[in-house]
MARDRENLO-560875 format. One record per residue (C-alpha): residue number from 1; residue in three letters; x, y, z negated. Coordinates in nm, 2 decimals. Example, Ala and Ser with C-alpha at 12.3 -4.5 7.8 and 13.67 -1.06 7.14 Angstrom:
# MARDRENLO-560875
{atom 1; Ala; {1.23; -0.45; -0.78}},
{atom 2; Ser; {1.37; -0.11; -0.71}},
# end
This chain:
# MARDRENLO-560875
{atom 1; Unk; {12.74; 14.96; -15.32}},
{atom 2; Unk; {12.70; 15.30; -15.41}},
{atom 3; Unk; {12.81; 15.53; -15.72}},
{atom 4; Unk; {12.54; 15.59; -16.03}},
{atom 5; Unk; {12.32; 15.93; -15.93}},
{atom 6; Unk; {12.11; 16.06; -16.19}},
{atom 7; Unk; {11.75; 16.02; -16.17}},
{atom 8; Unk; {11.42; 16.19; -16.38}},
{atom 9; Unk; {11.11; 16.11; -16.38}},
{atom 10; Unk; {10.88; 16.40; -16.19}},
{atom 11; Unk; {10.56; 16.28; -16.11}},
{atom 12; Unk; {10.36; 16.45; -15.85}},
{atom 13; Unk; {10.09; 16.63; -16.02}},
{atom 14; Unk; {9.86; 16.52; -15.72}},
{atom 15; Unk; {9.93; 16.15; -15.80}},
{atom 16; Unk; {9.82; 16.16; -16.18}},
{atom 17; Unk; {9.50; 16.39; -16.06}},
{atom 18; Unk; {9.44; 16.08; -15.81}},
{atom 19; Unk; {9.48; 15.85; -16.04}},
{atom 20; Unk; {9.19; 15.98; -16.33}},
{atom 21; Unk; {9.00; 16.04; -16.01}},
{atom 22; Unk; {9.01; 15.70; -15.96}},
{atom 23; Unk; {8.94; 15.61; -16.29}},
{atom 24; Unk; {8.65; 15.83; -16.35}},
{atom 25; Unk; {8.46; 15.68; -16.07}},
{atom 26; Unk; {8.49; 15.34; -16.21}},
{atom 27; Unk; {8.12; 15.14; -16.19}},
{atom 28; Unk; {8.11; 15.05; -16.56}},
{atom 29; Unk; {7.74; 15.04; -16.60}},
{atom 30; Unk; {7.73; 14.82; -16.28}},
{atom 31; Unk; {8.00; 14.55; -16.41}},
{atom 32; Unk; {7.84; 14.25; -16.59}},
{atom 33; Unk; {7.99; 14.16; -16.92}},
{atom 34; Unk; {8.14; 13.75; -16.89}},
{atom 35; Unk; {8.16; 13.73; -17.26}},
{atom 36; Unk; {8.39; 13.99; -17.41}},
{atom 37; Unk; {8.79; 13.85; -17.48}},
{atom 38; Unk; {8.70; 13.51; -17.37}},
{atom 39; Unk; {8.69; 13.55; -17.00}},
{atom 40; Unk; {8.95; 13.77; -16.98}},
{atom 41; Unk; {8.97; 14.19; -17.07}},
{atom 42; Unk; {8.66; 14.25; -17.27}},
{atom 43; Unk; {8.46; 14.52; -17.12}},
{atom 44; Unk; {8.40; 14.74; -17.39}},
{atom 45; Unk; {8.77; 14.70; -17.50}},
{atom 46; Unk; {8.90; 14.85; -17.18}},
{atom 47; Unk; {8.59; 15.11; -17.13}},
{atom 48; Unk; {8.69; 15.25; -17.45}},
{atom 49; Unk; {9.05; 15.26; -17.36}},
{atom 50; Unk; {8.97; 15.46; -17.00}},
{atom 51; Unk; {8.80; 15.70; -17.22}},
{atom 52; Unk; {9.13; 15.79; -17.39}},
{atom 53; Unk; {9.27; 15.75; -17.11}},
{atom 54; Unk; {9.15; 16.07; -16.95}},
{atom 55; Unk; {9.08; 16.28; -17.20}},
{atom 56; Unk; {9.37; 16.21; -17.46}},
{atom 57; Unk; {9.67; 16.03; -17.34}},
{atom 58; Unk; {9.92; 16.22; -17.18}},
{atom 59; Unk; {10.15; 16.11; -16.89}},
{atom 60; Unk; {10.37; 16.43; -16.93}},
{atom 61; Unk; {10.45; 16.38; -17.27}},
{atom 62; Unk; {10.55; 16.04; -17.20}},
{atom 63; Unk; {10.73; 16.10; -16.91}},
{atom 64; Unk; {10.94; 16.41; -17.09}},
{atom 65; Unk; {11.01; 16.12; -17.40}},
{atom 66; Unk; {11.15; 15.87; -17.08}},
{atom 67; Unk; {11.37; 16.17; -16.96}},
{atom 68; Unk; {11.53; 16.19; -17.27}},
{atom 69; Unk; {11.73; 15.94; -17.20}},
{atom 70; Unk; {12.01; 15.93; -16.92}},
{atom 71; Unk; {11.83; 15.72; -16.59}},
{atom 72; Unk; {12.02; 15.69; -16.27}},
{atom 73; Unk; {12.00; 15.50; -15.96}},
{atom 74; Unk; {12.25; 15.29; -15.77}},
{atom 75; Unk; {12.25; 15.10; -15.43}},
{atom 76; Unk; {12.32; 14.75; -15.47}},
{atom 77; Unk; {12.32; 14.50; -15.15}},
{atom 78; Unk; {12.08; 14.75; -14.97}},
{atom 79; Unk; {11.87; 14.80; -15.31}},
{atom 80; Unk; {11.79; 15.10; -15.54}},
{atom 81; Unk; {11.81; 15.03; -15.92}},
{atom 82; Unk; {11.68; 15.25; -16.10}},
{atom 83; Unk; {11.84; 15.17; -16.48}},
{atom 84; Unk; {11.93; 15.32; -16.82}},
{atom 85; Unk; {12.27; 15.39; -16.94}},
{atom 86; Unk; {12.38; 15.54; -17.27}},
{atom 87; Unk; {12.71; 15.42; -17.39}},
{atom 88; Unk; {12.76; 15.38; -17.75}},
{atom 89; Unk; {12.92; 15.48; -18.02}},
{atom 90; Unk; {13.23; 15.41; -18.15}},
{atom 91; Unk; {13.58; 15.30; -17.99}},
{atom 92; Unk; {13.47; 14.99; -17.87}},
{atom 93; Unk; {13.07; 14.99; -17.79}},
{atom 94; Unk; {13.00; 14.62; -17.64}},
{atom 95; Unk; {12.82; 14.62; -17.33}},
{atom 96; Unk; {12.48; 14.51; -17.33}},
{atom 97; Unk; {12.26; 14.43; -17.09}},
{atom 98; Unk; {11.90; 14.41; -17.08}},
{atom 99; Unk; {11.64; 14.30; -16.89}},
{atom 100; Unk; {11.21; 14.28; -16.91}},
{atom 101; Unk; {10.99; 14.10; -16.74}},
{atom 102; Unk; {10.59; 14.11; -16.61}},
{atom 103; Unk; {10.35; 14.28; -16.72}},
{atom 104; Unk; {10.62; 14.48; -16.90}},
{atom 105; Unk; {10.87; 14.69; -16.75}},
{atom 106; Unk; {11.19; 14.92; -16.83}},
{atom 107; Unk; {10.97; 15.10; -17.08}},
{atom 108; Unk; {10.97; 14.81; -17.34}},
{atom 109; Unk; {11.33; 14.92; -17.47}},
{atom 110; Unk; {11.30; 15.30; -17.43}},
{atom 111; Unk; {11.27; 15.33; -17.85}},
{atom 112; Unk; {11.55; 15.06; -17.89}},
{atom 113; Unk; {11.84; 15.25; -17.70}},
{atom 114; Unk; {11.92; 15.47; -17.93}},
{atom 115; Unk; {11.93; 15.26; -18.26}},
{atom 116; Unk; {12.08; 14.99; -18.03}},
{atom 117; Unk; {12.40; 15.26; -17.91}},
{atom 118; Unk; {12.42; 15.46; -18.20}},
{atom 119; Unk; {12.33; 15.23; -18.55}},
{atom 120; Unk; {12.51; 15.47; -18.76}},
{atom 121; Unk; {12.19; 15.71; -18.72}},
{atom 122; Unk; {11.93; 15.43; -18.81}},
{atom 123; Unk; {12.06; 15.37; -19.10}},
{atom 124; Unk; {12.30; 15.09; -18.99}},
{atom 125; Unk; {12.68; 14.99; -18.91}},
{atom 126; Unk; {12.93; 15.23; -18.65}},
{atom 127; Unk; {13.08; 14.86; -18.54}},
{atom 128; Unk; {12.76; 14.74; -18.42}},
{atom 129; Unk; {12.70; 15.00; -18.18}},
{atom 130; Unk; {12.63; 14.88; -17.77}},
{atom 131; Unk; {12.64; 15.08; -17.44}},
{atom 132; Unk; {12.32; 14.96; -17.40}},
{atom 133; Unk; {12.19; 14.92; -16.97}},
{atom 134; Unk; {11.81; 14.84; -16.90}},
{atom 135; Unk; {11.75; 14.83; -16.54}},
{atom 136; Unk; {11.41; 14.78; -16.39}},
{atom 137; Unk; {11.38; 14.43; -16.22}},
{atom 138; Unk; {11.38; 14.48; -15.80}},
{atom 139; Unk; {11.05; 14.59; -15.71}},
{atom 140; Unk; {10.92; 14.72; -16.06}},
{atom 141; Unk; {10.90; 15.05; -16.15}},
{atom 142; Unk; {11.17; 15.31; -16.05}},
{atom 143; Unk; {11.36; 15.07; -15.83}},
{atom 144; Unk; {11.35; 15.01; -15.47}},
{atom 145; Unk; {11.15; 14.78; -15.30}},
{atom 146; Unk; {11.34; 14.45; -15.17}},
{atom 147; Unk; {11.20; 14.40; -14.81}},
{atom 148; Unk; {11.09; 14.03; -14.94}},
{atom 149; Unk; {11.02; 13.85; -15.21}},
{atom 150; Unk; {11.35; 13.81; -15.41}},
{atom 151; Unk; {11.37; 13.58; -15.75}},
{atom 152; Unk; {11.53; 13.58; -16.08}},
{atom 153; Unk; {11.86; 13.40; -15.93}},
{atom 154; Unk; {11.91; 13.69; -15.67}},
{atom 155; Unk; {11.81; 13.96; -15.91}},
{atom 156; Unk; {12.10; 13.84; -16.15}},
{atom 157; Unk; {12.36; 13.89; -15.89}},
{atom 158; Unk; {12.23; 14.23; -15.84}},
{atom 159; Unk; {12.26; 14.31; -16.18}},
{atom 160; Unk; {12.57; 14.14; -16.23}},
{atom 161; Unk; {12.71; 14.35; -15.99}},
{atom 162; Unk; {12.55; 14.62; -16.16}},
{atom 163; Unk; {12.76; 14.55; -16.47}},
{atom 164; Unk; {13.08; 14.49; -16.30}},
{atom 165; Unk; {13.09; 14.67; -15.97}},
{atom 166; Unk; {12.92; 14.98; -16.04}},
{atom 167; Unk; {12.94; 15.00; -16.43}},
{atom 168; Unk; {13.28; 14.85; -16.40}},
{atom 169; Unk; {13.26; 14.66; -16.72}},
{atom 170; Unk; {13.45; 14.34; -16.72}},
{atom 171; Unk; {13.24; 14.13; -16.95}},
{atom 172; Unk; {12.92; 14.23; -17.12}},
{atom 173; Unk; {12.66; 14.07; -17.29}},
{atom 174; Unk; {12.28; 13.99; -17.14}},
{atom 175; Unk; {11.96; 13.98; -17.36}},
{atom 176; Unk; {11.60; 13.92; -17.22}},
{atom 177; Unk; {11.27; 13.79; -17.21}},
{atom 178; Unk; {11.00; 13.63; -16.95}},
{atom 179; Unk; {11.15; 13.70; -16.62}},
{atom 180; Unk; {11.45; 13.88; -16.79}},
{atom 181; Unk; {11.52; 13.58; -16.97}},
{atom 182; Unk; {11.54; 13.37; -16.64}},
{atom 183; Unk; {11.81; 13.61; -16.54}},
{atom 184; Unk; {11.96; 13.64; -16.82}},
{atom 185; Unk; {11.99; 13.26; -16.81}},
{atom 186; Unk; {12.09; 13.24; -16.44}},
{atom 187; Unk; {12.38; 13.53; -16.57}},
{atom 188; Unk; {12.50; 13.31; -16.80}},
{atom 189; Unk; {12.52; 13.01; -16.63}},
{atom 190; Unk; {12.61; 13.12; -16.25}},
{atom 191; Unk; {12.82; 13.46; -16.40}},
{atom 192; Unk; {13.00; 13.37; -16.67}},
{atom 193; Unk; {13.29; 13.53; -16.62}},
{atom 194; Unk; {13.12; 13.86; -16.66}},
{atom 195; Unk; {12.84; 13.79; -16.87}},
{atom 196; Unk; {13.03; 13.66; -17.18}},
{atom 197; Unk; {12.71; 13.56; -17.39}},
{atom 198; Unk; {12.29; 13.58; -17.38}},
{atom 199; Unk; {12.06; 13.62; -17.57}},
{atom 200; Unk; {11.72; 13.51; -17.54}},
{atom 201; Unk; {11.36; 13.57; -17.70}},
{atom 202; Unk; {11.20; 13.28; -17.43}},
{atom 203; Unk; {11.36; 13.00; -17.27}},
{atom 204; Unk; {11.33; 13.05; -16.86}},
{atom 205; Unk; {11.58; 12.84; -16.70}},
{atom 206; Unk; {11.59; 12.49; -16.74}},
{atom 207; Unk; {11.85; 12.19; -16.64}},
{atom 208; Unk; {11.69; 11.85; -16.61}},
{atom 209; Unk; {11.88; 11.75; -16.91}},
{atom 210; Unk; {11.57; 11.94; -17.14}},
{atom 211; Unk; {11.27; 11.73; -17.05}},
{atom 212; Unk; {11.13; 11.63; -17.35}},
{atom 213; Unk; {11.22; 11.34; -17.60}},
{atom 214; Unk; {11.19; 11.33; -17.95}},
{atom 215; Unk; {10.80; 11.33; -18.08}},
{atom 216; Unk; {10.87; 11.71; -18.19}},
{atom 217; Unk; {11.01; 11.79; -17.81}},
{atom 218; Unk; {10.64; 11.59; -17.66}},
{atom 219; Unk; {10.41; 11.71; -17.88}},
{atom 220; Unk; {10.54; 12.08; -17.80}},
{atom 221; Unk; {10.54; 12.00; -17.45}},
{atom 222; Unk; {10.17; 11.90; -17.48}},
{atom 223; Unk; {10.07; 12.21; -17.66}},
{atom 224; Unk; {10.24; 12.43; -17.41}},
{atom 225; Unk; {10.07; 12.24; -17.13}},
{atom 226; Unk; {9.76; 12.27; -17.26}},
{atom 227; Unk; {9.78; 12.67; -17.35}},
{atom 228; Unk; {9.96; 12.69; -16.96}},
{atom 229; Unk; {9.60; 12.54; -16.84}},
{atom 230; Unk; {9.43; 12.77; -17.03}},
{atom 231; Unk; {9.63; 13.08; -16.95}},
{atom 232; Unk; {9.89; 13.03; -16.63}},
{atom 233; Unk; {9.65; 13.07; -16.33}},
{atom 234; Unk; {9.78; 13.44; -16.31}},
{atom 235; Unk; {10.11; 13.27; -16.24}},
{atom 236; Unk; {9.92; 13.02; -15.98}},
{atom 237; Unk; {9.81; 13.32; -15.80}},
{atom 238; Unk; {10.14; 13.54; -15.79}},
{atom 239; Unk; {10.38; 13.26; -15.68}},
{atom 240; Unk; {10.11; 13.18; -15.38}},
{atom 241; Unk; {9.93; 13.42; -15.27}},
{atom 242; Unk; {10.08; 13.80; -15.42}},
{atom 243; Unk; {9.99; 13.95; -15.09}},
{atom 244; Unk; {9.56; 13.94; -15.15}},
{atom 245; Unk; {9.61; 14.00; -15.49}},
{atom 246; Unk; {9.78; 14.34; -15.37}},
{atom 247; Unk; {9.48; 14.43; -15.16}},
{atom 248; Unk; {9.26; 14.38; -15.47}},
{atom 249; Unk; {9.49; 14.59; -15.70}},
{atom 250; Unk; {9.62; 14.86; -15.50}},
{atom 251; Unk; {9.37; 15.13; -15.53}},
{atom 252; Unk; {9.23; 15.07; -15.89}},
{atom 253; Unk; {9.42; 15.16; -16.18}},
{atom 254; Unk; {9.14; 15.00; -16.40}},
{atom 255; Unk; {9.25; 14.69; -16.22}},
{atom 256; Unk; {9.55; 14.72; -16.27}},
{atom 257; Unk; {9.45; 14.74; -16.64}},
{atom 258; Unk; {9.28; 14.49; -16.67}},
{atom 259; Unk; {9.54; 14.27; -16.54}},
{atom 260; Unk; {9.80; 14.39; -16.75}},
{atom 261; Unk; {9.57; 14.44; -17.06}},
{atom 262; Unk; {9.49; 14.04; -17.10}},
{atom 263; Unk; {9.85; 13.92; -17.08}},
{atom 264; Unk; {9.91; 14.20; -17.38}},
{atom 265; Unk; {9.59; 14.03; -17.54}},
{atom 266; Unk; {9.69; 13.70; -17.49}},
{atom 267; Unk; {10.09; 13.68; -17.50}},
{atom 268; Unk; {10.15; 13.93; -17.81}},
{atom 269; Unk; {10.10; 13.79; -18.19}},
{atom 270; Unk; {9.86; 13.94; -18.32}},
{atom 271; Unk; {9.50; 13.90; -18.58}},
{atom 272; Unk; {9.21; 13.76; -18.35}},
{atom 273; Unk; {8.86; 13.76; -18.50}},
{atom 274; Unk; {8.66; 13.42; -18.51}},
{atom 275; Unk; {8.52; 13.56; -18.14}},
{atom 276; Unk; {8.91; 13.56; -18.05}},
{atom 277; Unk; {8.93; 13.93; -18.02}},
{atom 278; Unk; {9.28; 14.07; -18.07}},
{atom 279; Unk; {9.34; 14.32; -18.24}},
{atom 280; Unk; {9.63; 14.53; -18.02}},
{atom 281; Unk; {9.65; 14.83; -18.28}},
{atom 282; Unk; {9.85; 14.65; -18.51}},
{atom 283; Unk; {10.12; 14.57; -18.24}},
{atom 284; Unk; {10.08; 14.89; -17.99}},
{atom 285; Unk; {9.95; 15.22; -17.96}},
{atom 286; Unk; {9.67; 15.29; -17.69}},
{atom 287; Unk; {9.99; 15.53; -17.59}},
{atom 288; Unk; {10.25; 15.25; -17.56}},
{atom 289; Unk; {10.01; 15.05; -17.35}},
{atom 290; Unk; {9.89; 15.30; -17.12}},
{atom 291; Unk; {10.25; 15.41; -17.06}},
{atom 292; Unk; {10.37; 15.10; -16.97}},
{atom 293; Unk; {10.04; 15.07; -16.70}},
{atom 294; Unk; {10.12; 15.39; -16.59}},
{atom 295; Unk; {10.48; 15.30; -16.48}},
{atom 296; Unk; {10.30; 15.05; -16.25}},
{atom 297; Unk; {10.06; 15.28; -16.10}},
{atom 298; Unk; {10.28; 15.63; -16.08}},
{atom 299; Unk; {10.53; 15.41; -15.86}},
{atom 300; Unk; {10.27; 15.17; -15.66}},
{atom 301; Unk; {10.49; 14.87; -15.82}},
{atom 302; Unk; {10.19; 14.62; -15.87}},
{atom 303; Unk; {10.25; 14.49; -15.54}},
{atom 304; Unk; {10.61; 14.39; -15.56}},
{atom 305; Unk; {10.59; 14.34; -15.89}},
{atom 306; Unk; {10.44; 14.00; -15.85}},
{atom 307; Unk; {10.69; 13.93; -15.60}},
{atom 308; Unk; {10.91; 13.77; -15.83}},
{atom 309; Unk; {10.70; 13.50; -15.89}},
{atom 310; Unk; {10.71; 13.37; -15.51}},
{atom 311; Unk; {11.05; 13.46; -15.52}},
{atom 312; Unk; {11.13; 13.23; -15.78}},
{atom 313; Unk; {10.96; 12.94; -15.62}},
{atom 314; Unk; {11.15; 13.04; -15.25}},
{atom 315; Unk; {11.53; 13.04; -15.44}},
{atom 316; Unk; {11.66; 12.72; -15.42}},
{atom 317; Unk; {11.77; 12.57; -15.66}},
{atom 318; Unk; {11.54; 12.73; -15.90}},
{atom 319; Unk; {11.69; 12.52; -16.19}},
{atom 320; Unk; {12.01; 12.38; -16.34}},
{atom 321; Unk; {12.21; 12.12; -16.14}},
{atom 322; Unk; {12.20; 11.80; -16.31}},
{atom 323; Unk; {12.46; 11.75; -16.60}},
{atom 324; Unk; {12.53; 12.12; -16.60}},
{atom 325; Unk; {12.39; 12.35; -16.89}},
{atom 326; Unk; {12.49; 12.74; -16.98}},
{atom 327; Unk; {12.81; 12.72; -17.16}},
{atom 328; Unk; {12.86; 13.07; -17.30}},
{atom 329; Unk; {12.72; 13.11; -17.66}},
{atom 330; Unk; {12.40; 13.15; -17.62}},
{atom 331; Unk; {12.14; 13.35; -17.94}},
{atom 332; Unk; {11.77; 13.23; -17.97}},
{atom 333; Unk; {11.49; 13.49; -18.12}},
{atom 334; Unk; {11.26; 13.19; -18.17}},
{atom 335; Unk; {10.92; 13.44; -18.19}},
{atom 336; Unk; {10.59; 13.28; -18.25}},
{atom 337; Unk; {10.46; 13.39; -17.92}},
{atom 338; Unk; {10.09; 13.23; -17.89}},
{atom 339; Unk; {10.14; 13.09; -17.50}},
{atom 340; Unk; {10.53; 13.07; -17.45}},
{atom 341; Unk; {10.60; 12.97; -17.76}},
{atom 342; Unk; {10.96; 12.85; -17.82}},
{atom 343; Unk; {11.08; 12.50; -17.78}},
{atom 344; Unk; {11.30; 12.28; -18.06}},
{atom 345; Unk; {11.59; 12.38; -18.09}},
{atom 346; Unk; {11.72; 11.99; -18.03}},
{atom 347; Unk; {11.54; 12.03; -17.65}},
{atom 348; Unk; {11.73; 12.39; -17.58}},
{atom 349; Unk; {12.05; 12.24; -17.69}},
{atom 350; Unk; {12.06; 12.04; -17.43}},
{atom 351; Unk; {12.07; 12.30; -17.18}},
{atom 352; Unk; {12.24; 12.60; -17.38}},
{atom 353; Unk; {12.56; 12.63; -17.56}},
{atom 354; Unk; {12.33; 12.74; -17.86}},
{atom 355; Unk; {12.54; 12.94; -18.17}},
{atom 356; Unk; {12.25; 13.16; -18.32}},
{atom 357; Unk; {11.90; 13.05; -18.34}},
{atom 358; Unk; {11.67; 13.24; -18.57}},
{atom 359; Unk; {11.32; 13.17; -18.65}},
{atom 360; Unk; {11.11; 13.50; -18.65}},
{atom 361; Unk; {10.83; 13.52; -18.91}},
{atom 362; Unk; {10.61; 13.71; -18.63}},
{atom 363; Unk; {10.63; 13.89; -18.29}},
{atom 364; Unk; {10.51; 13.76; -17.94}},
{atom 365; Unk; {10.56; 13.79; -17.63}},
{atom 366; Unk; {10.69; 14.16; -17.58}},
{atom 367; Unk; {10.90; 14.09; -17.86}},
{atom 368; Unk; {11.12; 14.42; -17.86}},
{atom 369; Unk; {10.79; 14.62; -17.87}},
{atom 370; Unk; {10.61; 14.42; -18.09}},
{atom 371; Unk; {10.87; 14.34; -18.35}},
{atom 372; Unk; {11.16; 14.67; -18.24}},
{atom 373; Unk; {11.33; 14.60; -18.60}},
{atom 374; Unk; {11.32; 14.23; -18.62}},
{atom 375; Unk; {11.44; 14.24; -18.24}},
{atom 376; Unk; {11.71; 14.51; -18.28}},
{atom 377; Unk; {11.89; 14.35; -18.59}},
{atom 378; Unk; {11.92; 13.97; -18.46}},
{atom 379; Unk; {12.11; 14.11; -18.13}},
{atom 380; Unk; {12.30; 14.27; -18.37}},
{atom 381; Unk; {12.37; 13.94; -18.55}},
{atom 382; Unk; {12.43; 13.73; -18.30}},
{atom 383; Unk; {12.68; 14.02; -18.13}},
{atom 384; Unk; {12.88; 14.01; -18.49}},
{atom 385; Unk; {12.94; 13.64; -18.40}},
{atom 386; Unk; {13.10; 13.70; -18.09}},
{atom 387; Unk; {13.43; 13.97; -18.21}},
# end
């Protein structure tokens, strides 16, 4: 365990003149077209978006935006985290934790920070203010590389001890989403002395007590089957074989892209035309999504990235014990998100000591990007309930 250091972002300018290298030489004219969004990333979507790409985003700007806030590694159990930390303000900021997930990374919060630590500049309440922590998960981004596949369960005793051990808060409270919401579930339910309450925008971790019962709980578990059938062989592939997927990705940041592109397409709630195309420009800017790509690419994370997913599988248990649930209130942002959408409330109950459960209008996915103001003020309401 080692003290916070701080930590900028200062990307070799060799790396970003390798990476539009790379990107320059991509074969388009030689790639045949599948069918546009259907079979995956249309073609002319992401041709246009490489255009940008070189000649008008810019990684500097971005990274000097990141830098603006206070970033600092720490070595936990042998590991680097790379995390955010601005504390709040106020005499009694609450601790919050949070935590992303894949495709996304540490870079879905960045604009949330500040209105999360300091409300009284946004317009909202002194008394609601949070020293606010996003770490990036073990093997994304800015922080280390585990030497094996770790899972959510492991990664919420690292940033447990994160919160306690090197942060030295006693309690705190967790918020996440895809794999951040699996541990911020494990915190809950394996750390609740620390971790005094979660809250949730997807429901991760399960307890065998939440199969489904009622007609409501089967015919959502049929829809979500049927959209997992449709959409979850990426998850196939990264629980079984991450490794060749690796070989594929590692030197092509259109890839890479791609990859990341269809789950934006897919996962986030937005218009789609009768030929299914979404329309991304009403939820991100070609800046915010390149960004987030970048983060992958500037610290050759793909690779361990997708480690989480055969980590998750090698944990054991990877679920609740029978007749156990997480006990600590619990807050559900119930967004519409197209493929993980959110299960009745009756079904969560059963696992999850539910005390706040709010039914979004819209937002997906990568609900604190999509949705920043929706997200920002139900954390806020569910942290009033807990004073």
């Amino acid at each position: 365990m080692s003290a916070p250091t701080q930590f900028t972002i200062a990307i070799d300018e060799a790396v970003l003149a390798d990476i539009r290298e790379r990107i320059r030489r991509y074969p388009w004219d030689e790639l045949p077209d599948a069918g546009g969004w259907s079979c995956g990333t249309s073609l002319a979507y992401l041709r246009n978006l490489a255009a940008y790409w070189l000649d008008g985003y810019d990684w500097r700007a971005e990274e000097a935006k990141l830098n603006q806030l206070p970033q600092f590694h720490a070595n936990i159990a042998g590991l680097p985290l790379h995390f955010i930390h601005v504390k709040g303000s106020g005499p009694k900021p609450q601790p919050l934790l949070l935590s992303h997930g894949w495709p996304g990374s540490f870079f879905e919060f960045a604009e949330l920070v500040e209105p999360l630590a300091h409300p009284e500049r946004f317009g909202g309440k002194i008394e609601d203010a949070f020293d606010v922590v996003v770490p990036s998960l073990p093997g994304y981004g800015f922080s280390g590389r585990p030497g094996h596949p770790i899972g959510p369960r492991s990664t919420a005793q690292l940033f447990n001890a994160l919160m306690t051990e090197v942060l030295g808060y006693d309690s705190y409270l967790a918020q996440g989403g895809d794999w951040g919401a699996v541990v911020t579930g494990w915190l809950g339910y394996r750390h609740a002395v620390s971790c005094r309450a979660i809250h949730l925008n997807m429901v991760g971790l399960r307890s065998p007590e939440m199969a489904p019962e009622t007609e409501a709980e089967k015919a959502w578990d049929a829809k979500y089957q049927a959209l997992f059938r449709q959409e979850g062989a990426y998850l196939q592939l990264q629980a079984t074989k991450p490794q060749s997927l690796a070989f594929a990705m590692m030197d092509s940041p259109v890839g890479i892209a791609a990859w990341i592109i269809e789950k934006f397409a897919a996962w986030s709630h937005v218009p789609r035309d009768p030929q299914s195309a979404p329309a991304l420009g009403v939820r991100y800017t070609d800046d915010q999504l390149l960004t987030n790509i970048m983060i992958y690419l500037v610290t050759k994370s793909f690779a361990t990235s997708t480690w989480m997913y055969r980590g998750f599988f090698m944990e054991q248990p990877i679920h609740m014990a029978a007749g156990t649930s997480v006990t600590v209130p619990t807050g559900i942002a119930a967004f519409p998100d197209p493929v993980y959408g959110p299960p009745p409330r009756s079904l969560v109950e059963r696992g999850y000591n539910v005390t706040h459960w709010t039914d979004m209008p819209r937002g997906g996915h990568f609900a604190a990007m999509e949705e920043p103001g929706l997200f920002v003020e139900d954390l806020r309401a569910f942290a009033r309930t807990l004073r």
